[in-house]
N, CA, C and O atoms as a GROMACS GRO file, in nm:
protein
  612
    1UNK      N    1  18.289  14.670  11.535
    1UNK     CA    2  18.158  14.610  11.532
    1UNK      C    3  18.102  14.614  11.390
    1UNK      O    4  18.046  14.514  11.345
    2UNK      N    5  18.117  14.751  11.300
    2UNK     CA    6  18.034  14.755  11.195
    2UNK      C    7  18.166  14.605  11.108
    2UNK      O    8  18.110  14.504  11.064
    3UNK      N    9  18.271  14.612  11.101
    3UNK     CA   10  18.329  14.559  11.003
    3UNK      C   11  18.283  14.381  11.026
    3UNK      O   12  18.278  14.301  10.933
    4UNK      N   13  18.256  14.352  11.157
    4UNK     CA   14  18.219  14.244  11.215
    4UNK      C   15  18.072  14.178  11.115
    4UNK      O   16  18.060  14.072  11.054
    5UNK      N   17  17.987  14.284  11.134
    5UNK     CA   18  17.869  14.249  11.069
    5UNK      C   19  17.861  14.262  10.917
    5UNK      O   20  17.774  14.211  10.846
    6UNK      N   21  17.990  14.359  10.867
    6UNK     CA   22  17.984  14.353  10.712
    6UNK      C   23  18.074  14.194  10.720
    6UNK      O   24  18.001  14.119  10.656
    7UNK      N   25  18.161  14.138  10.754
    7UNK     CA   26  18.206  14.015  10.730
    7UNK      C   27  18.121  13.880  10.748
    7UNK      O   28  18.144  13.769  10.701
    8UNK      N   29  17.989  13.933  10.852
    8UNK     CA   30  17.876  13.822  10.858
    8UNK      C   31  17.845  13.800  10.678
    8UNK      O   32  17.874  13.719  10.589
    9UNK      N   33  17.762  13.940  10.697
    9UNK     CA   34  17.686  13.968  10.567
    9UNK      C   35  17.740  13.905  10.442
    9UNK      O   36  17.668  13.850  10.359
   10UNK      N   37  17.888  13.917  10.432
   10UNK     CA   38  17.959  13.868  10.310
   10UNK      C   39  17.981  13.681  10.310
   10UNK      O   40  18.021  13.614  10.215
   11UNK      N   41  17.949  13.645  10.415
   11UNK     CA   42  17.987  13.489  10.442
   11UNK      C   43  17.857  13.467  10.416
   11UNK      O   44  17.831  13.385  10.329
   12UNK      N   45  17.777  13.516  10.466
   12UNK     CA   46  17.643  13.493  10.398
   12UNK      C   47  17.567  13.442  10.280
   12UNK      O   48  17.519  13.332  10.255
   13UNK      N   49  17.573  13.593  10.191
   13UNK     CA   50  17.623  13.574  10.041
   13UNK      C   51  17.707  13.488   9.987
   13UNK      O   52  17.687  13.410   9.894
   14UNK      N   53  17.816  13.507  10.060
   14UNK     CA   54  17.887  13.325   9.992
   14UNK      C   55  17.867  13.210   9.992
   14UNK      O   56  17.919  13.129   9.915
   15UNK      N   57  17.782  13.185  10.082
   15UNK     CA   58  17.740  13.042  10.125
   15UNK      C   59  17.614  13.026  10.026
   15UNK      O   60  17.606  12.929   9.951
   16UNK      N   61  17.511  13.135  10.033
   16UNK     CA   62  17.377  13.130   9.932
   16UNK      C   63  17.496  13.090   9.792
   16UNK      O   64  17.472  12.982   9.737
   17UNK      N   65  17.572  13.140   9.758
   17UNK     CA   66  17.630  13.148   9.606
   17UNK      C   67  17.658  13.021   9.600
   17UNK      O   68  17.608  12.940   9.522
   18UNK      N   69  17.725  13.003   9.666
   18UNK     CA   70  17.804  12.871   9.633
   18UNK      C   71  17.694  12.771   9.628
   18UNK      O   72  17.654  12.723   9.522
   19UNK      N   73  17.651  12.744   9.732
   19UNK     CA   74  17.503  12.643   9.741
   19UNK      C   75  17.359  12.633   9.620
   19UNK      O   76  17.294  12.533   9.589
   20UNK      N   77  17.343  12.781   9.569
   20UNK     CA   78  17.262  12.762   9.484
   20UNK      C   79  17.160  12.786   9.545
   20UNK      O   80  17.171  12.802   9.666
   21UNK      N   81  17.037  12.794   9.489
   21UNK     CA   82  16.912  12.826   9.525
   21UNK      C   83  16.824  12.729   9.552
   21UNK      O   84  16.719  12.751   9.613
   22UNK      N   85  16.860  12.606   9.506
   22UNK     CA   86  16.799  12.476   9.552
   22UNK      C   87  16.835  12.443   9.693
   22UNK      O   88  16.835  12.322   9.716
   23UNK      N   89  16.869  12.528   9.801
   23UNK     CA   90  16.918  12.432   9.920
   23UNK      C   91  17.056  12.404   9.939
   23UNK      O   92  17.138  12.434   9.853
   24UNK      N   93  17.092  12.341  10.064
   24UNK     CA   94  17.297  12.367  10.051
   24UNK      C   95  17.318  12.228  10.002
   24UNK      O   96  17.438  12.211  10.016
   25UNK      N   97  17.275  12.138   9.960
   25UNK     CA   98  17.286  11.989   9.897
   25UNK      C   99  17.366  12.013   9.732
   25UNK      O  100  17.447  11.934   9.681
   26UNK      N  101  17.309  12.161   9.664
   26UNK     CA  102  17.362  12.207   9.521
   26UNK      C  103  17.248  12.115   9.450
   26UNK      O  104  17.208  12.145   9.338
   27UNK      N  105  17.205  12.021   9.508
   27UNK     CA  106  17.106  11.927   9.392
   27UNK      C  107  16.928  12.005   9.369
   27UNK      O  108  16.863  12.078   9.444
   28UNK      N  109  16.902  11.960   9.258
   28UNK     CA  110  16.782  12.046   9.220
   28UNK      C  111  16.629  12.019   9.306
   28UNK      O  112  16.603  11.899   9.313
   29UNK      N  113  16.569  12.073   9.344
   29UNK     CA  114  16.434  11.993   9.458
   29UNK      C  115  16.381  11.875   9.393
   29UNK      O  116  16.435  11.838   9.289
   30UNK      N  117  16.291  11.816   9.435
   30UNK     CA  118  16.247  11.697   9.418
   30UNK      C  119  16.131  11.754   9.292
   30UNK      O  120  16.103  11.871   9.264
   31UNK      N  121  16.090  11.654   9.243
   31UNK     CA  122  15.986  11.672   9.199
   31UNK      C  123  15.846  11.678   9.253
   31UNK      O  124  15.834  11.645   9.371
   32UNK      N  125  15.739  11.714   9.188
   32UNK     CA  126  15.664  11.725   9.264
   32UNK      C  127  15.572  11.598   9.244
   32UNK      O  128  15.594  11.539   9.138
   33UNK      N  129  15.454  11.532   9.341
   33UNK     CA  130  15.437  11.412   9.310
   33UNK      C  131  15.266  11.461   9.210
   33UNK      O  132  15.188  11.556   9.214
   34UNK      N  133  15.274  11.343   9.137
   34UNK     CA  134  15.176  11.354   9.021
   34UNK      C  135  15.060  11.332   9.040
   34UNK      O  136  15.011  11.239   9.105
   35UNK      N  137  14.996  11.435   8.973
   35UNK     CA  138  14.834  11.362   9.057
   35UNK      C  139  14.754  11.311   8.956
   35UNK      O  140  14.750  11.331   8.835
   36UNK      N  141  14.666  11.209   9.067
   36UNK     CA  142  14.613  11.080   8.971
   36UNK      C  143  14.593  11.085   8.788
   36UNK      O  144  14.614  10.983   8.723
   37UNK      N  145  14.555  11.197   8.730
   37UNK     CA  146  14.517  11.265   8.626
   37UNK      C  147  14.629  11.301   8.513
   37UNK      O  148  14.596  11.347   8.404
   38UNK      N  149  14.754  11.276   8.548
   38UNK     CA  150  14.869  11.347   8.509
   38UNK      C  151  14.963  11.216   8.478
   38UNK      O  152  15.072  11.241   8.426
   39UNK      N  153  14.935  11.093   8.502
   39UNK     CA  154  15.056  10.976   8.481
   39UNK      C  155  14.966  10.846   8.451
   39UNK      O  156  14.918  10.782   8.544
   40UNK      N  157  14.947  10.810   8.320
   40UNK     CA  158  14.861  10.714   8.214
   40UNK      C  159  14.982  10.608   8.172
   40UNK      O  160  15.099  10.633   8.141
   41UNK      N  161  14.923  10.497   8.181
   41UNK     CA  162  15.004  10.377   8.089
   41UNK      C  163  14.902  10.330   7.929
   41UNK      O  164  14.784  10.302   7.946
   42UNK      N  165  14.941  10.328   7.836
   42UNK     CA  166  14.952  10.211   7.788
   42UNK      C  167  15.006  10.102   7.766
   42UNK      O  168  15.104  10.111   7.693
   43UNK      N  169  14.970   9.960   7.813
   43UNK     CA  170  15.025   9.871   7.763
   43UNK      C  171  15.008   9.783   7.637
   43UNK      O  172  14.888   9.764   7.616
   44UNK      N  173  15.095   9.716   7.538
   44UNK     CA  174  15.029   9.657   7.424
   44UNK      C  175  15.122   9.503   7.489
   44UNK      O  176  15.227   9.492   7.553
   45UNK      N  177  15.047   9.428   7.449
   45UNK     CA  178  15.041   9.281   7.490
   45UNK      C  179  15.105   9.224   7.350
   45UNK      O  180  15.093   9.281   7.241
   46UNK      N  181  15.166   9.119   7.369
   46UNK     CA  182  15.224   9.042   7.259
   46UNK      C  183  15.153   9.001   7.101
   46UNK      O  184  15.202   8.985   6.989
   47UNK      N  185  14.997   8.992   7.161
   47UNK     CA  186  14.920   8.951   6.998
   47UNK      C  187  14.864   9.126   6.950
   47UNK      O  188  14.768   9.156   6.878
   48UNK      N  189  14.963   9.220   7.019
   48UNK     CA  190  14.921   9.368   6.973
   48UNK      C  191  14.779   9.437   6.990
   48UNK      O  192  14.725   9.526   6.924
   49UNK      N  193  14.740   9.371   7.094
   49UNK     CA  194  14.625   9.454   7.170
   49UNK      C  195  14.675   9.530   7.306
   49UNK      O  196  14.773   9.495   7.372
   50UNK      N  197  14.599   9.629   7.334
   50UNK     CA  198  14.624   9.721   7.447
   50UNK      C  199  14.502   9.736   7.535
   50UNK      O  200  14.384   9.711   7.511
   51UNK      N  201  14.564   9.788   7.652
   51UNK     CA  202  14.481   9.811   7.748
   51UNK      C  203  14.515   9.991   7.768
   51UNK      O  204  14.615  10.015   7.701
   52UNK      N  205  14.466  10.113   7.835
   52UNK     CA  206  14.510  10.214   7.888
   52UNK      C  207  14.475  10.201   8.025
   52UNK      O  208  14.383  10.132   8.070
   53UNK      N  209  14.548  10.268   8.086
   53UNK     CA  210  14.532  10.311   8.249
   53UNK      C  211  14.586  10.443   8.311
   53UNK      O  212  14.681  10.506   8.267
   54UNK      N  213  14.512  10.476   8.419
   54UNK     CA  214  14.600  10.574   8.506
   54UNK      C  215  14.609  10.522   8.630
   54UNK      O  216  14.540  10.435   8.684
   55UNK      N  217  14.719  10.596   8.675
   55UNK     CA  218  14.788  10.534   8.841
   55UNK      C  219  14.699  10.636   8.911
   55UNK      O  220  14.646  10.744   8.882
   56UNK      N  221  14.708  10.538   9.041
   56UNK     CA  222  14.555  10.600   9.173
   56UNK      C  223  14.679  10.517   9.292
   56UNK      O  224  14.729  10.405   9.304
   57UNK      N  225  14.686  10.641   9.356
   57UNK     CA  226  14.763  10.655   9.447
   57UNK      C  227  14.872  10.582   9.448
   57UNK      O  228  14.912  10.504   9.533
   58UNK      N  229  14.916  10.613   9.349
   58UNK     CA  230  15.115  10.582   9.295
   58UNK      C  231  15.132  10.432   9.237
   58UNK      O  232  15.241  10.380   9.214
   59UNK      N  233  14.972  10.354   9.213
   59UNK     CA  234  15.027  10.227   9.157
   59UNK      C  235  14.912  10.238   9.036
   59UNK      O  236  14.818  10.317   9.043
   60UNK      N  237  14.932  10.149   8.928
   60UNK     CA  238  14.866  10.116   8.833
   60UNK      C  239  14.750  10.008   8.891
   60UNK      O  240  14.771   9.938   8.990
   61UNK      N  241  14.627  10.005   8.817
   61UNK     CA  242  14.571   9.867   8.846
   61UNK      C  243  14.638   9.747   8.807
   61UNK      O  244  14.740   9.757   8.738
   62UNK      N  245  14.596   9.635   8.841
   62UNK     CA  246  14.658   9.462   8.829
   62UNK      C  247  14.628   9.513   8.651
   62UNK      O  248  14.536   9.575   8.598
   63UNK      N  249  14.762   9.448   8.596
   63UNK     CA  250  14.728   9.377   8.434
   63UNK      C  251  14.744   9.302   8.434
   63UNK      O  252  14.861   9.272   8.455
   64UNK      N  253  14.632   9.179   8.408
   64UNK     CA  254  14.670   9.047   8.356
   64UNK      C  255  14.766   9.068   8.222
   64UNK      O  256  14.754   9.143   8.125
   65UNK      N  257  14.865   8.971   8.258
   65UNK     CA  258  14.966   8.914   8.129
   65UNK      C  259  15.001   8.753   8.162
   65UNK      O  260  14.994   8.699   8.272
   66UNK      N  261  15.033   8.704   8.058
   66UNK     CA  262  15.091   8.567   8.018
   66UNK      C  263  15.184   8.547   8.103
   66UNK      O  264  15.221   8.640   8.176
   67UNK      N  265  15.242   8.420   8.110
   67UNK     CA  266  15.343   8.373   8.173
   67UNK      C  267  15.468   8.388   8.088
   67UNK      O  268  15.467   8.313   7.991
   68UNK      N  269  15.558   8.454   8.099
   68UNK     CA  270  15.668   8.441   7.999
   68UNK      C  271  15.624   8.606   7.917
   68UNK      O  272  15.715   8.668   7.863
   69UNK      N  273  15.508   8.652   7.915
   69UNK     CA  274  15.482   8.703   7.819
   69UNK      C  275  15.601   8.903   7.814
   69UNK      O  276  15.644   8.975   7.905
   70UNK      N  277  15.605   8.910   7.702
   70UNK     CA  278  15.680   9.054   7.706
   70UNK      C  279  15.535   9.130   7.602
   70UNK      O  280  15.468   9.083   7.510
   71UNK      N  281  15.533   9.305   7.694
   71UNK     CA  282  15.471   9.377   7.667
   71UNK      C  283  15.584   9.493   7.672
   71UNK      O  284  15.691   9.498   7.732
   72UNK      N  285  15.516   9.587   7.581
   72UNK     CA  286  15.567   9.744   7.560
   72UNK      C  287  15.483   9.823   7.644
   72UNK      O  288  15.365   9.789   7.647
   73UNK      N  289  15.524   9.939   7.727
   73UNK     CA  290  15.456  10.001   7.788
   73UNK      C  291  15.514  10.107   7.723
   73UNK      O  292  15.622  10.092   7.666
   74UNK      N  293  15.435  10.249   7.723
   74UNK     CA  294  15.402  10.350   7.663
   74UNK      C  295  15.390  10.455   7.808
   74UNK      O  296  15.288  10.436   7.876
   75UNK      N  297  15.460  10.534   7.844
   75UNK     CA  298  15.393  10.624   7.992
   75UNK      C  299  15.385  10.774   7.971
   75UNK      O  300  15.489  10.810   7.916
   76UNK      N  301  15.301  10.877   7.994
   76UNK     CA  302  15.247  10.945   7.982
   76UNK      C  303  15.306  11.054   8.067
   76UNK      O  304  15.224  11.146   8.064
   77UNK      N  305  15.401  11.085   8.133
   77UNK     CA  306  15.415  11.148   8.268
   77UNK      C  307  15.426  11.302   8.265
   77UNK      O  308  15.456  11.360   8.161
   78UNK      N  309  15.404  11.362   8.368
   78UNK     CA  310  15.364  11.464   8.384
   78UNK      C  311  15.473  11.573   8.356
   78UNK      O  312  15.591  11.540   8.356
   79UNK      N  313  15.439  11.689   8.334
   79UNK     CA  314  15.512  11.794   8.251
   79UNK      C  315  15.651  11.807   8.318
   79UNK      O  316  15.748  11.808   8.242
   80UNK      N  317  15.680  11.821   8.486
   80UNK     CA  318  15.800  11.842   8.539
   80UNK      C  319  15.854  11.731   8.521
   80UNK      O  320  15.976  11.740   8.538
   81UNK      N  321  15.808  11.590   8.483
   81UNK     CA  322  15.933  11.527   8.445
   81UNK      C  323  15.984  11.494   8.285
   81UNK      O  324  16.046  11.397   8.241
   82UNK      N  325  15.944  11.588   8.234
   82UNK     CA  326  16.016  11.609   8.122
   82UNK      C  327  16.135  11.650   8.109
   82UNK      O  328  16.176  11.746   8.174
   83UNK      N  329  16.246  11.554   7.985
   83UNK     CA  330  16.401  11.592   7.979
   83UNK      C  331  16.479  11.532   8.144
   83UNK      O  332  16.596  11.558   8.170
   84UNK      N  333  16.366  11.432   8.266
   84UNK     CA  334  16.442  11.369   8.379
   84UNK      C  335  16.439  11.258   8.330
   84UNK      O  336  16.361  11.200   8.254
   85UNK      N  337  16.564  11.220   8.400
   85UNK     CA  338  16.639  11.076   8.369
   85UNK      C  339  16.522  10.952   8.457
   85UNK      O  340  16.425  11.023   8.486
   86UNK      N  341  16.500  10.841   8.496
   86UNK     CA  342  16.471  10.757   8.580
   86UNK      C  343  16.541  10.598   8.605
   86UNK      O  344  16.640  10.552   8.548
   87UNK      N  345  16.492  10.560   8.664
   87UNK     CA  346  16.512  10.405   8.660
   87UNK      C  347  16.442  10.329   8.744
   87UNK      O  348  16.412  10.360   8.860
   88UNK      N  349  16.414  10.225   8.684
   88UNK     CA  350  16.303  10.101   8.641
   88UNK      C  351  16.406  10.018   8.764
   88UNK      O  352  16.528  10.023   8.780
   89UNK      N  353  16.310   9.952   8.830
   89UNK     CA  354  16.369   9.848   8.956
   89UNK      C  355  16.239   9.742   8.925
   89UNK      O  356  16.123   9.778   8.947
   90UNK      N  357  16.271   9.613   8.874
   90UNK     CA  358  16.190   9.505   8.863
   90UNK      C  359  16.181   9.460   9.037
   90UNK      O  360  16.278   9.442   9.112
   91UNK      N  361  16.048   9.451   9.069
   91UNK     CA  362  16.070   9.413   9.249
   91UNK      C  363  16.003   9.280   9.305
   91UNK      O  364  15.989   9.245   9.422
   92UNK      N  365  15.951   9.187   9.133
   92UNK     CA  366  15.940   9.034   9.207
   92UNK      C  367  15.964   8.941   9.106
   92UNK      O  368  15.882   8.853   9.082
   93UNK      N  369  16.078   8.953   9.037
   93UNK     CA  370  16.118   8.886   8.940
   93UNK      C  371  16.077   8.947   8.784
   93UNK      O  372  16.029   9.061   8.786
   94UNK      N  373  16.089   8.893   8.672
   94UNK     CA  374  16.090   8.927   8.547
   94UNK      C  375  16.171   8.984   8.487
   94UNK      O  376  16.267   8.985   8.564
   95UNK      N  377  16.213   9.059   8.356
   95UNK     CA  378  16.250   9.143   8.311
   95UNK      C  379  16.217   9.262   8.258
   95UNK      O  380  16.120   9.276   8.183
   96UNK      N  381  16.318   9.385   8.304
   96UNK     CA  382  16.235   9.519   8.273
   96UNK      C  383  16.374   9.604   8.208
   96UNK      O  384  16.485   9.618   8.260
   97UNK      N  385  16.304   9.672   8.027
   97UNK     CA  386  16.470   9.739   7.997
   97UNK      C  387  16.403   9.887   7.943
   97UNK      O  388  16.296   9.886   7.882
   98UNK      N  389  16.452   9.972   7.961
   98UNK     CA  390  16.347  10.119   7.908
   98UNK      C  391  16.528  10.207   7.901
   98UNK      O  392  16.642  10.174   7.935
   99UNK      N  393  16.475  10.308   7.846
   99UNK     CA  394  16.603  10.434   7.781
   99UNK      C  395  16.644  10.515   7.897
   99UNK      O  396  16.743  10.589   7.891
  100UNK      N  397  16.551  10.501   8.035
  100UNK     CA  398  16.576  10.591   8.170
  100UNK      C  399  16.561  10.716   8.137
  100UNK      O  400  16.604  10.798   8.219
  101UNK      N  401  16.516  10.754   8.044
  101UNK     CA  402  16.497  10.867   8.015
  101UNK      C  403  16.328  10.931   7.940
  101UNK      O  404  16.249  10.869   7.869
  102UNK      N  405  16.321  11.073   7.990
  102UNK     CA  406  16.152  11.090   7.966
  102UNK      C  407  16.176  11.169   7.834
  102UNK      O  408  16.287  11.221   7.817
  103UNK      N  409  16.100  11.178   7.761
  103UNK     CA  410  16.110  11.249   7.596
  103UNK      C  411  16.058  11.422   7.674
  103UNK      O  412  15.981  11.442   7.768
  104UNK      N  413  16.131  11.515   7.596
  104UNK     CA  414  16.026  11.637   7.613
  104UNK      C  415  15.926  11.648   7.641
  104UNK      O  416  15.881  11.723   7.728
  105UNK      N  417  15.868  11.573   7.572
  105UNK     CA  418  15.686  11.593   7.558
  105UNK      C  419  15.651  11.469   7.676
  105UNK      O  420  15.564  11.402   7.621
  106UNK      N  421  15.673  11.418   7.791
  106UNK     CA  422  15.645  11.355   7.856
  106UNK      C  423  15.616  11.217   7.832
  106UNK      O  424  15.556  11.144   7.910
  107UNK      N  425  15.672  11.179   7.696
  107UNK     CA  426  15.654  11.004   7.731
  107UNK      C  427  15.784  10.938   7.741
  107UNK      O  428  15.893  10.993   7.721
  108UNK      N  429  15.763  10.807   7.775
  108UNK     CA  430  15.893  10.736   7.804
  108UNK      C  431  15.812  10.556   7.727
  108UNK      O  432  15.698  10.518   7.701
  109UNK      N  433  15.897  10.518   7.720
  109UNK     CA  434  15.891  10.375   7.694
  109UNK      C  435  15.962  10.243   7.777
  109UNK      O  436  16.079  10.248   7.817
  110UNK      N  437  15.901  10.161   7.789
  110UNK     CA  438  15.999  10.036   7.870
  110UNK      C  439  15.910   9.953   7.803
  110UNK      O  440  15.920   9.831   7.814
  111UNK      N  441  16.002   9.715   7.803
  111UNK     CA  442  15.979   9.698   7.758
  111UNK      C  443  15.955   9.595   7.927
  111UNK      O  444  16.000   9.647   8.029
  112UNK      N  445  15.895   9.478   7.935
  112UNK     CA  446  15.880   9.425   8.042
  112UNK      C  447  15.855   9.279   8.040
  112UNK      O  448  15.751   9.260   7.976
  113UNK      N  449  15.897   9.187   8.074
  113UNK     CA  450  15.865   9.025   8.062
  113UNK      C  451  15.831   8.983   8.187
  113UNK      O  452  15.914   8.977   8.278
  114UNK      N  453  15.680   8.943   8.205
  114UNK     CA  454  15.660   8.877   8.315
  114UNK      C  455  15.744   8.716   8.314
  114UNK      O  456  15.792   8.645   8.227
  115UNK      N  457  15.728   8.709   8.469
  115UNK     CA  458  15.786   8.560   8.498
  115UNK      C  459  15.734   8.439   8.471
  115UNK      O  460  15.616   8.451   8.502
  116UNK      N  461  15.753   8.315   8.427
  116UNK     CA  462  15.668   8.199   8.444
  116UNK      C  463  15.580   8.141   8.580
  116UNK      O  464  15.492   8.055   8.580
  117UNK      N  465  15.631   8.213   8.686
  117UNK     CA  466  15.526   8.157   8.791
  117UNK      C  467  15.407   8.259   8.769
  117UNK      O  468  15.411   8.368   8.712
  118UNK      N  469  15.286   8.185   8.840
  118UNK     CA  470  15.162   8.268   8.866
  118UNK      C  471  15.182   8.364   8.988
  118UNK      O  472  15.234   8.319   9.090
  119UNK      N  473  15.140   8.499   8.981
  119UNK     CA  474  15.118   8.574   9.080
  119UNK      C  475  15.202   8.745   9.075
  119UNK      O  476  15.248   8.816   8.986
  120UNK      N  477  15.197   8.747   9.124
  120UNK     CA  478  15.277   8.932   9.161
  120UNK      C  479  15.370   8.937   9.075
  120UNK      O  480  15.454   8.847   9.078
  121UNK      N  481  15.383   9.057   8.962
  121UNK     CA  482  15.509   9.119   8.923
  121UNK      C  483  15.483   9.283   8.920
  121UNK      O  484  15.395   9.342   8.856
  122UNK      N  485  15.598   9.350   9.019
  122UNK     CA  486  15.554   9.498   8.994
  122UNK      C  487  15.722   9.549   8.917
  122UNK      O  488  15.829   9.490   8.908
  123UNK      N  489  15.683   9.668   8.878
  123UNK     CA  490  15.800   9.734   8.830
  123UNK      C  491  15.771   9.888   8.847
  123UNK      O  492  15.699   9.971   8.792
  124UNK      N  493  15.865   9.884   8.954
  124UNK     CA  494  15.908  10.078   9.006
  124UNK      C  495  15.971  10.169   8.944
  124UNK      O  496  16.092  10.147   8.930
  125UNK      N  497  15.924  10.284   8.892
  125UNK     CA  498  15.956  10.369   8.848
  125UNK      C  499  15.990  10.469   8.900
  125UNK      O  500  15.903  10.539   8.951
  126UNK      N  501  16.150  10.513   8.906
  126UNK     CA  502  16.171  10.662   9.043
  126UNK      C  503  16.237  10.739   8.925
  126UNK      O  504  16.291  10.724   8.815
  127UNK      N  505  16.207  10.812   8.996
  127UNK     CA  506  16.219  10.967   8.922
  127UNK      C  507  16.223  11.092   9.014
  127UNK      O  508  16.134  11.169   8.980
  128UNK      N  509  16.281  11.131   9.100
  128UNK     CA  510  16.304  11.264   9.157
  128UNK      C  511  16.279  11.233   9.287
  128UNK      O  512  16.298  11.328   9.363
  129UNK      N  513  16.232  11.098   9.354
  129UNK     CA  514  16.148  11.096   9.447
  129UNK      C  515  16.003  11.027   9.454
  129UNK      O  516  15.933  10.990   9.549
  130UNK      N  517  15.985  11.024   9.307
  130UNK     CA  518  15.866  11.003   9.267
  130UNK      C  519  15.859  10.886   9.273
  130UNK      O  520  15.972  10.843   9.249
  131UNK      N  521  15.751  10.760   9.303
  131UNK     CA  522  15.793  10.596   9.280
  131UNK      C  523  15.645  10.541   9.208
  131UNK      O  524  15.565  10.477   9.275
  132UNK      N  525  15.629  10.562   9.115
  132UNK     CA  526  15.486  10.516   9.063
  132UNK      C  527  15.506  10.342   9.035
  132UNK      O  528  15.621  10.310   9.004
  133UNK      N  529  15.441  10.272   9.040
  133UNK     CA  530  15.467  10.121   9.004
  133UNK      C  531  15.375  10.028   8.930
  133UNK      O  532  15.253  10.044   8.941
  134UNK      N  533  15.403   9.975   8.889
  134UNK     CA  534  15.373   9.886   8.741
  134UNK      C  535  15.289   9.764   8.785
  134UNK      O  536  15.362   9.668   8.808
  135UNK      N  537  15.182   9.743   8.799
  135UNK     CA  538  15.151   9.618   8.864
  135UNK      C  539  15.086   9.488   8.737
  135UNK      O  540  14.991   9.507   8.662
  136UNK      N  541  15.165   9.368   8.745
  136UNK     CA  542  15.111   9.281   8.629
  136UNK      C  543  15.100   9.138   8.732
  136UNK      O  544  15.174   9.095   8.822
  137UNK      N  545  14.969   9.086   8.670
  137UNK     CA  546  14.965   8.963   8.735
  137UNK      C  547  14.951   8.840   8.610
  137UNK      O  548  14.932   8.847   8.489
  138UNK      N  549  14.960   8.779   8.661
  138UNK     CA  550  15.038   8.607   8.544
  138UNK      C  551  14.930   8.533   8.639
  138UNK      O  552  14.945   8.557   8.759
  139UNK      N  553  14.836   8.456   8.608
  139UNK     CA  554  14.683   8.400   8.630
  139UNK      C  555  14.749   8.208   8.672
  139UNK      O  556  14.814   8.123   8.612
  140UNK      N  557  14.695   8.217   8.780
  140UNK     CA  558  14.741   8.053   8.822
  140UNK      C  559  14.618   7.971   8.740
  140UNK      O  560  14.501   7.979   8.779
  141UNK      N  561  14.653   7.899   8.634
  141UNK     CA  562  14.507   7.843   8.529
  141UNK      C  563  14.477   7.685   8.645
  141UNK      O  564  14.373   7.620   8.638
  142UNK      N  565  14.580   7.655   8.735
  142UNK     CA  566  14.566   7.558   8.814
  142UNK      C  567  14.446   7.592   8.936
  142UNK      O  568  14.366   7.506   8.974
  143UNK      N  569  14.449   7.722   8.987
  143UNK     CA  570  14.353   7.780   9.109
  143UNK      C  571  14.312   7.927   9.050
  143UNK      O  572  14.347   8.040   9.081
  144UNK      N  573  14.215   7.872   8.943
  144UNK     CA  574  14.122   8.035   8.900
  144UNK      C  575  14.015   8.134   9.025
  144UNK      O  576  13.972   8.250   9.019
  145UNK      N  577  14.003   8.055   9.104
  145UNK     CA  578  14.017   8.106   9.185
  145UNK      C  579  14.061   8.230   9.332
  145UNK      O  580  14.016   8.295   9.426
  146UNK      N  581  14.185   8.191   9.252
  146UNK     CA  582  14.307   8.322   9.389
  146UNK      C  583  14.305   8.394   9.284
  146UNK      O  584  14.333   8.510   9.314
  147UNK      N  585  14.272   8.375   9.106
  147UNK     CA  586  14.347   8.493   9.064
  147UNK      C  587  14.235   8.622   9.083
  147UNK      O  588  14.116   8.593   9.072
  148UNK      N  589  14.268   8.743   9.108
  148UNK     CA  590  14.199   8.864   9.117
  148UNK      C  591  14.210   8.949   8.999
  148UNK      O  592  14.303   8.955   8.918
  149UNK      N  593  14.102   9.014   9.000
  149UNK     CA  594  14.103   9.076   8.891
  149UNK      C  595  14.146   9.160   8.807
  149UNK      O  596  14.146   9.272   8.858
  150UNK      N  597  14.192   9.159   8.677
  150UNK     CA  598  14.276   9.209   8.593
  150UNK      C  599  14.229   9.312   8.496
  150UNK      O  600  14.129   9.291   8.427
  151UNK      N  601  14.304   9.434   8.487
  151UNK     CA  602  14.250   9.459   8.294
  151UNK      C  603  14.346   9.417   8.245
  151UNK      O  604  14.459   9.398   8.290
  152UNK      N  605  14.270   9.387   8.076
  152UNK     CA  606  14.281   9.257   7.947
  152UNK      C  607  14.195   9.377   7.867
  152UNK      O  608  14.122   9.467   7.909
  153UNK      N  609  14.238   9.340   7.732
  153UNK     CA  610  14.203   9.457   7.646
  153UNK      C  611  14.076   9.358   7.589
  153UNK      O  612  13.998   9.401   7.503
   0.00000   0.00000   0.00000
């Protein structure tokens, strides 16, 4: 009986070892998610004006941009994702190219081209779990109207 329960005990210990302290997956926990205060954009617009923002409940406000137009974004993110990798998922057309990677000191850069049609372009940012998203809108000059409102520097 005793040798029974010293052979539990030792399978035990082996399984914690091998697995790591993160869980039996070996992968590191998630991150934790950022609060409103902790994850800022700047964007600079093509004639080199900017707007700043912070994300409120995991999305940015609407930025008006141009049709066609490419901006630099600048992101701010919070201390645990410093030295994490990410990646950028464009999710209604355009183009989006950044290093996937966060600097020490918590910034990252991407570069982004809205589409020629008017209306919705977002771009998702994951990181650990994390999905903050990029929201830019391109202004229908045909129905001023539908368009809603933007920051414009």
């Amino acid at each position: 009986m005793k040798f029974a329960l010293r052979l539990t005990g030792l399978v035990f210990i082996a399984s914690v070892n091998s697995f790591g302290t993160h869980g039996l997956s070996g992968q590191s926990p998630p991150l934790p998610t950022p609060s409103d205060n902790s994850l800022s954009a700047t964007v600079t617009f093509s004639d080199g004006t900017s707007v700043k923002t912070r994300i409120k409940s995991g999305r940015f406000p609407l930025i008006g941009v141009g049709a066609g137009e490419l901006v630099g974004i600048e992101l701010r993110l919070p201390p645990q994702w410093a030295a994490q990798q990410f990646v950028v998922q464009v999710l209604d057309g355009g183009l989006a190219s950044s290093t996937g990677m966060v600097a020490t000191d918590g910034k990252t850069s991407l570069q982004f081209q809205a589409g020629n049609r008017p209306g919705l372009y977002r771009v998702l940012i994951n990181a650990g779990g994390m999905t903050p998203t990029l929201q830019f809108w391109v202004p229908d000059p045909s129905n001023p109207s539908a368009n809603p409102p933007t920051l414009k520097p």
